[in-house]
Structure formats: C-alpha cells, structure tokens
C-alpha positions in Angstrom: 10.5 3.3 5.1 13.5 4.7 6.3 15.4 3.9 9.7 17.6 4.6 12.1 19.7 2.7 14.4 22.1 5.2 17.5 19.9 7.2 20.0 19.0 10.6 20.0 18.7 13.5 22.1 16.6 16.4 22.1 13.9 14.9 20.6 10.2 15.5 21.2 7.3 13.5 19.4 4.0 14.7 18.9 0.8 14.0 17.2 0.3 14.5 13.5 -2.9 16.2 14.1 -0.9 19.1 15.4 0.6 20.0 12.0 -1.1 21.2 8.5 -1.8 19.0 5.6 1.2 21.1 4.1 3.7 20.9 6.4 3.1 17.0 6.5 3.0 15.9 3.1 6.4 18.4 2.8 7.5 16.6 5.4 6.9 13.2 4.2 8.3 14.0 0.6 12.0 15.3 2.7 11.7 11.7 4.6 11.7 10.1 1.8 14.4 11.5 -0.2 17.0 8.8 -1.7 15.0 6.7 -1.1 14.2 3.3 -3.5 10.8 5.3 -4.0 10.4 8.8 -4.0 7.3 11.1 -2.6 6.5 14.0 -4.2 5.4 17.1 -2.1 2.0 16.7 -3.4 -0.7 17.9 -0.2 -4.2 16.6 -2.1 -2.3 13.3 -3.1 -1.3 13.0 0.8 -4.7 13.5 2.0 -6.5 11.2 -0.3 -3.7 8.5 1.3 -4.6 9.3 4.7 -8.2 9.0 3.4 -7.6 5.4 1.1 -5.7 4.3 3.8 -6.8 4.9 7.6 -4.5 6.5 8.7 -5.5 8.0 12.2 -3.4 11.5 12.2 -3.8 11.6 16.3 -2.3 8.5 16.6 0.5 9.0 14.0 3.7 10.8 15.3 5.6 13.7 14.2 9.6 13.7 15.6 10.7 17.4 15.7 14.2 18.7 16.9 14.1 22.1 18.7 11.0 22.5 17.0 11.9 21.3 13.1 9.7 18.2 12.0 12.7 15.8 11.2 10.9 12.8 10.5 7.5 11.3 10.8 5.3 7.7 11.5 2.3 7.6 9.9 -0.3 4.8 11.8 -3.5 3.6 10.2 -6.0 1.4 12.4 -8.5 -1.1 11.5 -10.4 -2.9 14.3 -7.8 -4.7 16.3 -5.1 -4.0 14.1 -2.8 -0.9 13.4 -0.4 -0.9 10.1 2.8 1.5 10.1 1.6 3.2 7.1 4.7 4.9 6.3 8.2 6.0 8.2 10.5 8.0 7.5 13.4 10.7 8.4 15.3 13.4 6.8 18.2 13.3 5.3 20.5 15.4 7.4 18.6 13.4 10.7 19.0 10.0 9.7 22.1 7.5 11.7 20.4 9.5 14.8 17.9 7.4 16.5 14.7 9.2 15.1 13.6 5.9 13.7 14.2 3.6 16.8 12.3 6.5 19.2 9.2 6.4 16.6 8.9 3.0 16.3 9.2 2.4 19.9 6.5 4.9 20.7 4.2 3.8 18.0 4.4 0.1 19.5 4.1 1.3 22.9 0.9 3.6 21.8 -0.5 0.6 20.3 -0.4 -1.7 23.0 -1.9 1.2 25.3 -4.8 1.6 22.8 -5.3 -2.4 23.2 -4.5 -3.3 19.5 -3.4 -6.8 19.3 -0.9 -6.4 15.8 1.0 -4.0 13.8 1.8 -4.8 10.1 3.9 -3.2 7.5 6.1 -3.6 4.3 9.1 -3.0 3.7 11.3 -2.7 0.1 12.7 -6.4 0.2 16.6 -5.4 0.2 16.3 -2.4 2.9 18.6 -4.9 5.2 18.2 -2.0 7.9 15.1 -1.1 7.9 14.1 -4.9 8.1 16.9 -5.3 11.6 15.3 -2.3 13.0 11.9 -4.3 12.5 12.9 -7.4 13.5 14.4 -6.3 16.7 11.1 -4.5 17.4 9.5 -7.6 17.1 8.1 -8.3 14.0 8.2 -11.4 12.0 8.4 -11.9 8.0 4.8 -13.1 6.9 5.0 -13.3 2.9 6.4 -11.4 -0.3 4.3 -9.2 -2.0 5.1 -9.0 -5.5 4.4 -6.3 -8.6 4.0 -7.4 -12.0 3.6 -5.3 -15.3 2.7 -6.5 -18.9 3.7 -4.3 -21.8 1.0 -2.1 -23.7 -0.5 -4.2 -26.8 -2.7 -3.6 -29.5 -6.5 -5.4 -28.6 -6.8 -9.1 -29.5 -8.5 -9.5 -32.5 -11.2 -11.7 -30.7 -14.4 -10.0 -30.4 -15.3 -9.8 -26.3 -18.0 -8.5 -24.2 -18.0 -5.2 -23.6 -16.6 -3.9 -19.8 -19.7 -3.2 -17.5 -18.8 -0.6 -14.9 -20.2 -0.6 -10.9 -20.5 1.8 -8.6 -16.9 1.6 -6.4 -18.9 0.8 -3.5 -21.1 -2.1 -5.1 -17.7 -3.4 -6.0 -16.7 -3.1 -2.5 -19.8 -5.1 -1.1 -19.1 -7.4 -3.6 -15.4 -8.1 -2.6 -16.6 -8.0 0.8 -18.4 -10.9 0.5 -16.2 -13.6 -2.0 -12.6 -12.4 -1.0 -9.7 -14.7 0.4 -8.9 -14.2 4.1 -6.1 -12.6 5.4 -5.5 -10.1 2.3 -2.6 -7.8 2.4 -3.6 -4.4 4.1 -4.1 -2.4 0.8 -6.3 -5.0 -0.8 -8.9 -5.3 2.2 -12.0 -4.7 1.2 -12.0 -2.1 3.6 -9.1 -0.1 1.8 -10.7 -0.4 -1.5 -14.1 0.7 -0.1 -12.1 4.4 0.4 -11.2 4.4 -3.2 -12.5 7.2 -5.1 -12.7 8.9 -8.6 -10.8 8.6 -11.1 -10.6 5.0 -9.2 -13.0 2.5 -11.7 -15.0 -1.0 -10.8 -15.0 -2.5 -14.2 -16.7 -5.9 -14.5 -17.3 -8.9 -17.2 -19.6 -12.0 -16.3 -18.6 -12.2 -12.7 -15.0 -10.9 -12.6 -14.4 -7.2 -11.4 -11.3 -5.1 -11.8 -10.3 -1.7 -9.6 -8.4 0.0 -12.0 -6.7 3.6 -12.1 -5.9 5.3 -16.0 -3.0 7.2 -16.4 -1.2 8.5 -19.1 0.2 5.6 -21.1 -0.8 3.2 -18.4 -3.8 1.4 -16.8 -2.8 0.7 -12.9 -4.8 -2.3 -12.1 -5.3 -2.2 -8.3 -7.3 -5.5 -7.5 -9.5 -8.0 -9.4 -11.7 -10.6 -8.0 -13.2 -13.5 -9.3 -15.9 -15.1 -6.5 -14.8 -18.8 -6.1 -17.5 -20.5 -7.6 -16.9 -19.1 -11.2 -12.8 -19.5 -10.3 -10.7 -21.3 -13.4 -13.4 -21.1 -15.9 -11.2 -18.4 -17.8 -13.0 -15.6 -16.4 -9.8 -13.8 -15.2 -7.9 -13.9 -18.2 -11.3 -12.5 -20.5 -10.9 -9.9 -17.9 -7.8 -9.0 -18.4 -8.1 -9.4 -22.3 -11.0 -7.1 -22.2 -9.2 -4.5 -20.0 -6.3 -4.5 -23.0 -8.9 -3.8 -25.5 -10.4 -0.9 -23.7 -7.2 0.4 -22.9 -5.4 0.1 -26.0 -1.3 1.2 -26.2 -1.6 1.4 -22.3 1.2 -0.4 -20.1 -0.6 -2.5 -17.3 1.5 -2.5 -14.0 0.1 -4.3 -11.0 1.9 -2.6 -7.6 3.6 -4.4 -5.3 0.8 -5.4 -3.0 0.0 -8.9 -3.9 0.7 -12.0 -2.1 3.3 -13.6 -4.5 2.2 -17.0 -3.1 -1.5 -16.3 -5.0 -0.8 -14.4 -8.1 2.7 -15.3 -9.7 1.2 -18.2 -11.2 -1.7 -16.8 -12.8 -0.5 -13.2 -13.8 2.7 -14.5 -15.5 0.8 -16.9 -17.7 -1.4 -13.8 -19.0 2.2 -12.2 -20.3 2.7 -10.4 -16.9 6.0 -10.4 -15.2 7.4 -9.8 -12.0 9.2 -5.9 -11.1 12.3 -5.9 -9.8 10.1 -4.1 -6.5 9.0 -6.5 -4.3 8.1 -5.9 -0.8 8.3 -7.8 2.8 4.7 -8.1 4.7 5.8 -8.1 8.5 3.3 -8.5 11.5 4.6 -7.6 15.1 2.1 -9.2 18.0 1.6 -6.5 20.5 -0.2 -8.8 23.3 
C-alpha cells in the first residue's frame, strides 16, 4: 500500500462500481508503481482478486482529479469486518493527500455501514504507510511471514500417493478444524473462493491448497485437524508434495502468522523471505 501524508484539493471520491474492470485493474497497476511489489495491468487476474477476496466494488473508492482516477482503496467485507484490500496512488499524485482522504472515507463508510473492524497488511519497512495507519487508528496485531524451500529432487522414500478433493470439500473441511483468528487470506472463507488451477491435495488427514507454476509450486495453506497434529503428518505432506512436484521451488507467501509456522516450516528446510508483512486491526466502534 502506498500513502500519502499533505492534504489535497480538488478531489472527488467515488465508488469503484462506477469504473470498468479495465480501467481499475490499469489503475491499480499505475498505483502501484515503485513499489516493493509490482501489479501488473492484468484485468482477469484483478477480477479473480476481487472474487478470491471480497472485495465489495460499491464500497471500495476510486480518488479522481478533474476527472483522472489517481488513486484507488479497494474494501472487502466479511460479516462484521471489512479489510483494506489494497491502497494505492499514482506516481505523479503521491505527497498530495490522496491517501489520508481515502483512508479517512473508507473508516468513516465503515463505521456508517456498522462494521466493528478494519484489518490490513502492510510491507513491514513501509515506515509511512504504517504512520498514516497508525494515526488512523490501527494497532500492530502480528507478523506474517513468507518462507520458500529450494526445488529438490524426490526423497528416495517410497510415500503415499497425493489424493485430490474437490476445493470446496477442502473448504468444509478447514472450516471445521482451523485455528481461530486466521489472517484474512487464510479464512476458510477466502479459500472457499479459490478456483482452478487452485488444487486440494491431501495424504491421511493433512490437506494442502496449492497453485503450480512454472518452476514453482505456491503452497497457499495446509491443514492438519488437531487430533492427528505432531504425528508427522505435515512433514509426509510436504515430502509428498516435493515428489509430485519435482525440480519445482516451493514458496509459501507472506500470509502466515510467524508466531505458528516459523517453527515448523524451517525445520522441513524452509526459510524465511526477506518480505514479511504487518497484520494491523483498527476498531471502528
């Protein structure tokens, strides 16, 4: 996310729903020049976000300038809670007060609607991006970490082969067993909108969410219910994941609470990216 901090003038907000697919996801890719990660200008990618993660377009804002879009909030809503999904500004518009007039009308908009909190993450090391949320109100709730592990050839340990589940099974599945209080994009509600070429691959009782890609195997979540917790069931997982996936890099992105999965992912040969990212909650009663 990208911020501002001086005010503005000449500045009129309005919903996302008033703009095309096209001009948004352009619009997202110019707010996010520069920045630590880039956003390509890719429409169908930008509405399978909006999809994945609930992103209400009405009550997402779009900051135009004598009619230019200059810069853009993107809110998703779940229940009680709404998430800041995504800000950002353009280049030439940014030290301007874009930011600070979003952020303040997507708080105000929220509390109007009744919601009783607003997450977000932010790039841990974005010092003003973190001010400008800070001063708004929210407070630091945990570190979410990303972890990779270098493509390696199969263990040479026969395993059982990977079953696969329908996406949704998987859902109702993680639905039932997962920790409280998950980060926003590992809800069971969030992976329930997952979709091909999105898998559900299980062994025994362990299930992985995993997306293949040239060279590497994303690994989006993995659950093992409690009762069948440190009985090696997540590591066989992983090990059978390598051997499916052979020569492919396994990167994990930075969406996990570090608190939960340093300790395990690090002694299956994962380590930590140098991406890491602040979870932050503002209380909007």
């Amino acid at each position: 996310m990208t911020t501002t901090d001086a005010p503005t003038a000449a500045l009129i907000l309005h919903p996302a729903t008033e703009f095309t697919v096209l001009t948004l996801s352009t619009l997202m890719a110019g707010a996010f020049e520069g920045y630590v990660v880039t956003i390509p200008d890719d429409p169908a990618a930008f509405a399978a976000r909006v999809r994945a993660e609930q992103i209400d377009l009405h009550a997402s804002l779009i900051a135009c300038v004598d009619g230019e879009p200059v810069g853009l909030g993107l809110i998703a809503r779940r229940g009680e809670d709404a998430r800041l999904a995504g800000m950002g500004v353009r280049k030439a518009w940014r030290g301007q007060g874009v930011a600070r007039a979003l952020l303040d009308r997507l708080l105000a908009d929220a509390r109007a609607r009744g919601e009783a909190r607003m997450h977000l993450e932010v790039i841990e090391g974005n010092d003003p991006a973190i001010r400008l949320y800070e001063t708004a109100g929210f407070v630091r709730r945990g570190r979410l970490a990303g972890y990779e592990r270098p493509a390696a050839q199969a263990p040479e340990a026969q395993l059982s082969a990977l079953g696969e589940v329908p996406l949704s099974v998987a859902a109702r599945t993680l639905a039932q067993h997962a920790d409280d209080d998950l980060p926003w994009q590992l809800h069971p509600a969030t992976l329930t909108a997952l979709t091909p070429p999105n898998r559900a691959l299980t062994l025994n009782d362990a299930t992985a969410w995993v997306l293949e890609q040239p060279g590497v195997l994303v690994l989006r979540a993995m659950l093992v219910p409690p009762a069948a917790r440190r009985q090696g069931q997540g590591r066989a997982l992983l090990e059978a994941l390598t051997r499916a996936f052979p020569d492919h890099r396994m990167i994990v992105p930075a969406v996990v609470q570090e608190r939960q999965a340093d300790g395990f992912l690090t002694t299956c040969g994962f380590t930590q990216t140098t991406l890491a990212q602040l979870e932050m909650t503002c209380p909007l009663d």
